[in-house]
Backbone as JSON Lines, residues from 0, in Angstrom:
{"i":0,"aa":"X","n":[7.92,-8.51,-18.27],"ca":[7.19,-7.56,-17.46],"c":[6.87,-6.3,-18.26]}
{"i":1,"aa":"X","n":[8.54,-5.76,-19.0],"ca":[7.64,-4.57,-19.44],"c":[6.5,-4.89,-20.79]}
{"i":2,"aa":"X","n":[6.34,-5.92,-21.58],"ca":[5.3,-6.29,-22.25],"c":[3.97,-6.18,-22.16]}
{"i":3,"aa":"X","n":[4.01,-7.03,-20.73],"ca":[2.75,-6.56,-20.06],"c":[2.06,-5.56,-19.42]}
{"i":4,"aa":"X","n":[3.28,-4.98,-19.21],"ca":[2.78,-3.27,-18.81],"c":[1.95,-2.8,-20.02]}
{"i":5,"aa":"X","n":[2.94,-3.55,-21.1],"ca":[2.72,-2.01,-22.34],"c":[0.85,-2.3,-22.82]}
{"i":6,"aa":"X","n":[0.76,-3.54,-22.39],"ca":[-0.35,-3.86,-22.87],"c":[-1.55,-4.13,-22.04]}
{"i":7,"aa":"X","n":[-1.09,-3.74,-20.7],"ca":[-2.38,-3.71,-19.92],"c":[-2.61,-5.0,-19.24]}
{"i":8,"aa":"X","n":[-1.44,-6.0,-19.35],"ca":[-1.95,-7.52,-19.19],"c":[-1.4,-8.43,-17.71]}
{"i":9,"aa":"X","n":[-1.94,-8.96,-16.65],"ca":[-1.09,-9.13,-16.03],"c":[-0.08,-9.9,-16.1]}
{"i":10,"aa":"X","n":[0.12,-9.91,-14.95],"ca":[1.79,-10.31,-15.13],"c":[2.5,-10.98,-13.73]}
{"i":11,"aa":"X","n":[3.24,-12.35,-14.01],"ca":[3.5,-13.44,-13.14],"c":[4.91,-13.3,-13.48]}
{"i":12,"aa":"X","n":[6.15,-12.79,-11.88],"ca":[6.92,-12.95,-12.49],"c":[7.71,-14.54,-12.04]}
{"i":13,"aa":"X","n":[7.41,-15.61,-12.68],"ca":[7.34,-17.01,-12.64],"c":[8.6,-17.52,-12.48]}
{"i":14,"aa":"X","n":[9.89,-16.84,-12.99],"ca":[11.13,-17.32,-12.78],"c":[11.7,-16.44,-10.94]}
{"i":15,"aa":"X","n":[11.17,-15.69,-10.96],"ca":[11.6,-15.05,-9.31],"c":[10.61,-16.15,-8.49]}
{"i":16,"aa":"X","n":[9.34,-16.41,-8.94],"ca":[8.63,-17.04,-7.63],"c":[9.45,-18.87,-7.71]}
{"i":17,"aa":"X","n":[9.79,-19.47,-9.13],"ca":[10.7,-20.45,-9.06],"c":[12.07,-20.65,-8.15]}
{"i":18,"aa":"X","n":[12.26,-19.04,-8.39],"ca":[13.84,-19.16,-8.08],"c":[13.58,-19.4,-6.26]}
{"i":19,"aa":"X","n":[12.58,-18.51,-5.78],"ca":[12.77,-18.3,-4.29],"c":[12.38,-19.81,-3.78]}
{"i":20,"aa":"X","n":[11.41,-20.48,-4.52],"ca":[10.92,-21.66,-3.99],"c":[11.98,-22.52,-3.93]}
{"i":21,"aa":"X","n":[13.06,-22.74,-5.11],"ca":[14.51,-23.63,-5.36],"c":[15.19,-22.98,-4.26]}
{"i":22,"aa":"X","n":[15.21,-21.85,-4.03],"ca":[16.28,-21.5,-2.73],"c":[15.89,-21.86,-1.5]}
{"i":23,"aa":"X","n":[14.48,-22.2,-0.88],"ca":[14.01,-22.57,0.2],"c":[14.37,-23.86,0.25]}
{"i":24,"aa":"X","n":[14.03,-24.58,-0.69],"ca":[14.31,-26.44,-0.48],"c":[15.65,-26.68,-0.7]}
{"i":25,"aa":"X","n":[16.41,-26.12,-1.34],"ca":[17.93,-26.43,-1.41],"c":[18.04,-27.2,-2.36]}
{"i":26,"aa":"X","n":[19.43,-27.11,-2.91],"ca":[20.04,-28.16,-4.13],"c":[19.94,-29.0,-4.18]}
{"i":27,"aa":"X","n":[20.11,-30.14,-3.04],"ca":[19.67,-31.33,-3.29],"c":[18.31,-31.85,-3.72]}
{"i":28,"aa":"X","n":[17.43,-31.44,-3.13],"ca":[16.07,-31.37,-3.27],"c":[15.5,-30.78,-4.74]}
{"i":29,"aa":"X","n":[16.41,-29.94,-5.07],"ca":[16.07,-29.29,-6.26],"c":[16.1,-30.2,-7.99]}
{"i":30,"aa":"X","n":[17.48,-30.86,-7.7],"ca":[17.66,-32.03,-8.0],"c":[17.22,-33.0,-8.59]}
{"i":31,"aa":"X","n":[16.4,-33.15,-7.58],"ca":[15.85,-34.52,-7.38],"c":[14.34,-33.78,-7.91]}
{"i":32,"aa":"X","n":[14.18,-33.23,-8.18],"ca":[12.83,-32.68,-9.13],"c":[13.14,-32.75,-10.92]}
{"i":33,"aa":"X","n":[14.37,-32.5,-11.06],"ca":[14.82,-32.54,-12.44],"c":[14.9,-34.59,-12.98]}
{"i":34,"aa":"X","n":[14.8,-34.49,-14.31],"ca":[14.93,-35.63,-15.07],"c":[16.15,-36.81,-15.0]}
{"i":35,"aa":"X","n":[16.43,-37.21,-14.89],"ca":[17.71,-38.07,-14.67],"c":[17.76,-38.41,-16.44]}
{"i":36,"aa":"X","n":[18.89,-38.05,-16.95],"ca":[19.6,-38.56,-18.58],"c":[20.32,-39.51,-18.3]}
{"i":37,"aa":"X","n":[20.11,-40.42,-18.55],"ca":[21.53,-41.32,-18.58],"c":[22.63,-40.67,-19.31]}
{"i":38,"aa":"X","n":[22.66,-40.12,-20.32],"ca":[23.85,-39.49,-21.41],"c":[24.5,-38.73,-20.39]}
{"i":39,"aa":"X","n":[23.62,-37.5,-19.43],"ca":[24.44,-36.51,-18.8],"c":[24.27,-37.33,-17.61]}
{"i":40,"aa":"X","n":[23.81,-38.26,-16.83],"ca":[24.46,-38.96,-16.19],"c":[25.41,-39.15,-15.83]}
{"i":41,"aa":"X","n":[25.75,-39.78,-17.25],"ca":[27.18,-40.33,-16.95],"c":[28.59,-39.51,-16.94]}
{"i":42,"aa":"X","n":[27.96,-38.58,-17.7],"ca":[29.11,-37.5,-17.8],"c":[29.45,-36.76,-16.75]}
{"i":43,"aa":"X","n":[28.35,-36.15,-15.94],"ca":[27.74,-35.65,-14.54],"c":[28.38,-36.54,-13.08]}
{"i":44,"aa":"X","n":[28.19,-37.96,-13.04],"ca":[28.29,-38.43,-11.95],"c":[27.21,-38.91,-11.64]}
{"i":45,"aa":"X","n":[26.0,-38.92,-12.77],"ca":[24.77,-39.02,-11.48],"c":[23.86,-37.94,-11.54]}
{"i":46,"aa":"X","n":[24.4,-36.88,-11.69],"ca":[23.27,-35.61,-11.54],"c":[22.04,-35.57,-12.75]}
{"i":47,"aa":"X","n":[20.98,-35.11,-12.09],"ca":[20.25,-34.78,-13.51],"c":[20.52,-34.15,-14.62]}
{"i":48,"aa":"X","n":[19.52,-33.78,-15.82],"ca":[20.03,-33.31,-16.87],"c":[20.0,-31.72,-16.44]}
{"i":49,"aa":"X","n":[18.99,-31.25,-15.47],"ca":[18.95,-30.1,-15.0],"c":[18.1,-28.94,-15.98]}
{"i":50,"aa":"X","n":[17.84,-29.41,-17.18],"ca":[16.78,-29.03,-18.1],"c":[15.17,-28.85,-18.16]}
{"i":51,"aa":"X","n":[14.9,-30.07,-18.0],"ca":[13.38,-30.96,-17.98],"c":[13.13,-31.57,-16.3]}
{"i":52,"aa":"X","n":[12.17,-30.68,-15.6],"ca":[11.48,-31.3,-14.84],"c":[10.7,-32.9,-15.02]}
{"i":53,"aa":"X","n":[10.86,-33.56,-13.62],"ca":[9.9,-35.09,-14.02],"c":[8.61,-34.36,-13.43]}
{"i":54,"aa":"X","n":[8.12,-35.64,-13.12],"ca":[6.41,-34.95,-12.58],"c":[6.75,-34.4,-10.82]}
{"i":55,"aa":"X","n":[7.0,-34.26,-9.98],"ca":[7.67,-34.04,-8.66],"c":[8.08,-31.82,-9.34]}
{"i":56,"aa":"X","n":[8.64,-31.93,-9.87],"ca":[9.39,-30.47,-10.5],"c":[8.23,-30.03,-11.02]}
{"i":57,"aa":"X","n":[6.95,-30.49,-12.18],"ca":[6.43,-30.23,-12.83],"c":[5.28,-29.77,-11.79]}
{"i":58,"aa":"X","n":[4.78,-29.98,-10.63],"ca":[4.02,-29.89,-9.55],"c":[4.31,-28.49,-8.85]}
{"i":59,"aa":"X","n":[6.11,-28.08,-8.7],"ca":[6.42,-27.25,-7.85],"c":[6.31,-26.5,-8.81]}
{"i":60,"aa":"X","n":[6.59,-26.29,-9.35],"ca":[6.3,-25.34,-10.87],"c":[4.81,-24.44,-10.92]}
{"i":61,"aa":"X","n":[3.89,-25.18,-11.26],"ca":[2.96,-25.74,-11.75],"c":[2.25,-24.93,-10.18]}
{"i":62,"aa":"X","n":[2.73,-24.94,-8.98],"ca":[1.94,-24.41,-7.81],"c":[2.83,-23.09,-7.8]}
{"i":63,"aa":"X","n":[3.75,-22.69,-8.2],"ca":[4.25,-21.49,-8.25],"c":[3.4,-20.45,-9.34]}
{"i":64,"aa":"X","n":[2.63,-21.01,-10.0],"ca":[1.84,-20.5,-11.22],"c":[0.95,-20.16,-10.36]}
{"i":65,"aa":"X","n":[-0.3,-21.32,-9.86],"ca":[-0.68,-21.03,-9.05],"c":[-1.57,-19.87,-8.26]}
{"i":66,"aa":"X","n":[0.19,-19.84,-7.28],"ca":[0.15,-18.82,-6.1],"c":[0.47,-17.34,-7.28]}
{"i":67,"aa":"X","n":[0.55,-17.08,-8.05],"ca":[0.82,-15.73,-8.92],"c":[-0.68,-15.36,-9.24]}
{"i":68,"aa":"X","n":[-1.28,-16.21,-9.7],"ca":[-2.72,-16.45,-9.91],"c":[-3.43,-15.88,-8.75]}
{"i":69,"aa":"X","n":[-3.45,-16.4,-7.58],"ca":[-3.8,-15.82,-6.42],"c":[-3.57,-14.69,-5.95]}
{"i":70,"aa":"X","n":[-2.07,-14.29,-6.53],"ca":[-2.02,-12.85,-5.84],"c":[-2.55,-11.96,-6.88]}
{"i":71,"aa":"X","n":[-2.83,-11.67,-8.28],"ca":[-3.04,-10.81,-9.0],"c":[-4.77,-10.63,-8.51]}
{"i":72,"aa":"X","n":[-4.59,-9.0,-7.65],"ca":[-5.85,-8.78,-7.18],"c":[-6.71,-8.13,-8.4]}
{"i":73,"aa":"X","n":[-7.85,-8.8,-8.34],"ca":[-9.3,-7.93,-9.49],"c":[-8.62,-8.79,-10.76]}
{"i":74,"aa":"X","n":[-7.85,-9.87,-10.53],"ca":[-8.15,-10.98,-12.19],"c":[-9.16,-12.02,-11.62]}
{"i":75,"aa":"X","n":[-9.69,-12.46,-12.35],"ca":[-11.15,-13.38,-11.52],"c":[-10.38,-14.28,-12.1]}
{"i":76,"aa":"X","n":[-9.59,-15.17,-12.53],"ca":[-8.85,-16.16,-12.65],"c":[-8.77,-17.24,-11.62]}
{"i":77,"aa":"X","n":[-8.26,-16.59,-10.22],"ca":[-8.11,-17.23,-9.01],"c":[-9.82,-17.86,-8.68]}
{"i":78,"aa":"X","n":[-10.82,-17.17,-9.33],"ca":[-12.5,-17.92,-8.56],"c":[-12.35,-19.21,-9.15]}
{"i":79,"aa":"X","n":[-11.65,-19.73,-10.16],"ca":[-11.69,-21.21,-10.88],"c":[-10.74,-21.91,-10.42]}
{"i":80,"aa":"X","n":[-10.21,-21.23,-9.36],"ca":[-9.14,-22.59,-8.87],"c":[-9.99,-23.32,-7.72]}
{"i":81,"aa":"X","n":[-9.38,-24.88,-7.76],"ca":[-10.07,-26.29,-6.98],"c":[-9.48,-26.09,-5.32]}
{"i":82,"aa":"X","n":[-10.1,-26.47,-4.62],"ca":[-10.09,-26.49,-3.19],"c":[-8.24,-26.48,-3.04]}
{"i":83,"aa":"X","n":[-7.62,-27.35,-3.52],"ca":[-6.39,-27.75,-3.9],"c":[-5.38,-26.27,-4.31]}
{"i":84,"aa":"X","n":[-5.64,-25.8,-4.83],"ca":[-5.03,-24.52,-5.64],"c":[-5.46,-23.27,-4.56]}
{"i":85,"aa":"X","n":[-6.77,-23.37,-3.93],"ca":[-6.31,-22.29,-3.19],"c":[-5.72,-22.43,-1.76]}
{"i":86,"aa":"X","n":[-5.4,-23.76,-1.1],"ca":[-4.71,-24.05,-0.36],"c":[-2.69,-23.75,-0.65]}
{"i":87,"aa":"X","n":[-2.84,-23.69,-1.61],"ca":[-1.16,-23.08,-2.0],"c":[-1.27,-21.78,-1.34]}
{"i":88,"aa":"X","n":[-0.06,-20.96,-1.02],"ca":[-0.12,-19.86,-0.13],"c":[0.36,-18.85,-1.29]}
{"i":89,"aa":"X","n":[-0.53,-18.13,-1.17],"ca":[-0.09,-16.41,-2.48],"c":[0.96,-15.94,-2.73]}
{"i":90,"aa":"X","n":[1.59,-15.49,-3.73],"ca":[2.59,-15.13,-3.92],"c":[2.68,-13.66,-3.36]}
{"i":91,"aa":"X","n":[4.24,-13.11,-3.07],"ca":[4.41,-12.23,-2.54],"c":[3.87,-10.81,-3.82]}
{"i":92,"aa":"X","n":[3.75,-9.66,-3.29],"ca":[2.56,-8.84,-4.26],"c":[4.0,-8.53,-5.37]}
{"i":93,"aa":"X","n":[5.39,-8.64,-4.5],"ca":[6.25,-7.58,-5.23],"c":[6.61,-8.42,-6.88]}
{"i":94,"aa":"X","n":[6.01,-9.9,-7.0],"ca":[5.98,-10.6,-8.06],"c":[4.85,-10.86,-8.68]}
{"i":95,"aa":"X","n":[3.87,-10.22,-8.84],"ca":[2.72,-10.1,-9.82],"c":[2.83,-8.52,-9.88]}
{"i":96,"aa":"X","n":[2.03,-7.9,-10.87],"ca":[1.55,-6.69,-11.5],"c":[-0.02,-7.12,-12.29]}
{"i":97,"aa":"X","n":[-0.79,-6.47,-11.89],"ca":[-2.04,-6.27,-12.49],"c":[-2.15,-5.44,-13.92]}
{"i":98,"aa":"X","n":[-1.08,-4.5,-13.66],"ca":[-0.34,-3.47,-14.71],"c":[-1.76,-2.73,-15.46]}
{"i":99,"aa":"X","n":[-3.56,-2.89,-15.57],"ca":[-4.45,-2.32,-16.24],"c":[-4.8,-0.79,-15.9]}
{"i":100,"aa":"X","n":[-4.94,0.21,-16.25],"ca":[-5.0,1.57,-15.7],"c":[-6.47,1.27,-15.81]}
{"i":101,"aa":"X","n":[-6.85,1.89,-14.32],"ca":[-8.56,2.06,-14.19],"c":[-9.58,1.98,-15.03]}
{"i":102,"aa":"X","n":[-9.17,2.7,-15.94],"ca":[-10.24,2.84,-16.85],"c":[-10.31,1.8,-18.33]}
{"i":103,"aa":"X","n":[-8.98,0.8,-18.42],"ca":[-8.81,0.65,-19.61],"c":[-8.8,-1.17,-19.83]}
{"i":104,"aa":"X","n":[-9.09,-1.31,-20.56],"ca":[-9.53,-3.12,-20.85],"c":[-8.32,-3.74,-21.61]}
{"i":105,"aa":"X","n":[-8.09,-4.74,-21.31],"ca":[-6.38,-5.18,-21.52],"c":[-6.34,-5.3,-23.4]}
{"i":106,"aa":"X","n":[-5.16,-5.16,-23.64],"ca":[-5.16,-5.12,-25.43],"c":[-5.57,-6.51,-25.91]}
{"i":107,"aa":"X","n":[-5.81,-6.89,-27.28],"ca":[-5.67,-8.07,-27.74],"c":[-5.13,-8.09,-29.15]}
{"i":108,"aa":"X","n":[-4.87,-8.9,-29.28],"ca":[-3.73,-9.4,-30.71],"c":[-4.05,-8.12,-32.13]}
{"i":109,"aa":"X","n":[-5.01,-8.03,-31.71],"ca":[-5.73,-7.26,-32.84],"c":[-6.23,-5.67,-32.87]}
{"i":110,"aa":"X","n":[-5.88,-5.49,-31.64],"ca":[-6.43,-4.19,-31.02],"c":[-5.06,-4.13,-29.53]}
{"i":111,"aa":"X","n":[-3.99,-3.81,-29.98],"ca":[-2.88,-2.8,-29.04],"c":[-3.46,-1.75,-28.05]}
{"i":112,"aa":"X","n":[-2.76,-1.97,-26.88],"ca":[-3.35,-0.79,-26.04],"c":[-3.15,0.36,-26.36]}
{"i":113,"aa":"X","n":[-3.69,1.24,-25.73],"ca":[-3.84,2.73,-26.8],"c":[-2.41,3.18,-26.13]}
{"i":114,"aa":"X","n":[-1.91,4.62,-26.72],"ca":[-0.54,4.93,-25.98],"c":[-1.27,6.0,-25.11]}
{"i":115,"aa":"X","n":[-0.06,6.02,-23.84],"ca":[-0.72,6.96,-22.8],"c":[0.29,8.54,-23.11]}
């Protein structure tokens, strides 16, 4: 976050909108989105590796991006999402930042935002 401040760029905060979505569906469910290892399998009982999403995890993920996308107001990002993407519901505002001051055009690799 503060990166993107420093540089004018927005900003998704992707592990809070993960975390709240894993706390709504619950552990089990959560689970069952992760990879199954046989190695930690077996060591586990059964449980996933808890690392690597399969495709099911890679989806909830993947729509948590999304809805960040949607909420960052004045990024035109969100006009290219498919009928599909804007049916996901927006993320709450207190997890995106637009972070650009009025007047100023976001930095790039080569050109740092100016200091205020």
């Amino acid at each position: 976050a503060q990166a993107a401040k420093e540089i004018n760029a927005p900003y998704i905060d992707l592990h809070e909108l993960i975390q709240r979505k894993y706390d709504e569906i619950g552990k089990a469910k959560v689970d069952y989105l992760y990879m199954p290892d046989p190695d930690v399998a077996a060591k586990t009982g059964g449980r996933p590796e808890g690392l690597h999403t399969g495709w099911n995890g890679a989806v909830v993920n993947a729509e948590r991006v999304v809805s960040g996308i949607e909420a960052l107001k004045g990024v035109p990002l969100a006009s290219y999402l498919n009928s599909r993407g804007k049916a996901i519901p927006v993320a709450p505002a207190e997890c995106v930042a637009v972070n650009a001051a009025p007047d100023s055009k976001p930095a790039t690799p080569d050109k740092p935002a100016a200091a205020k």
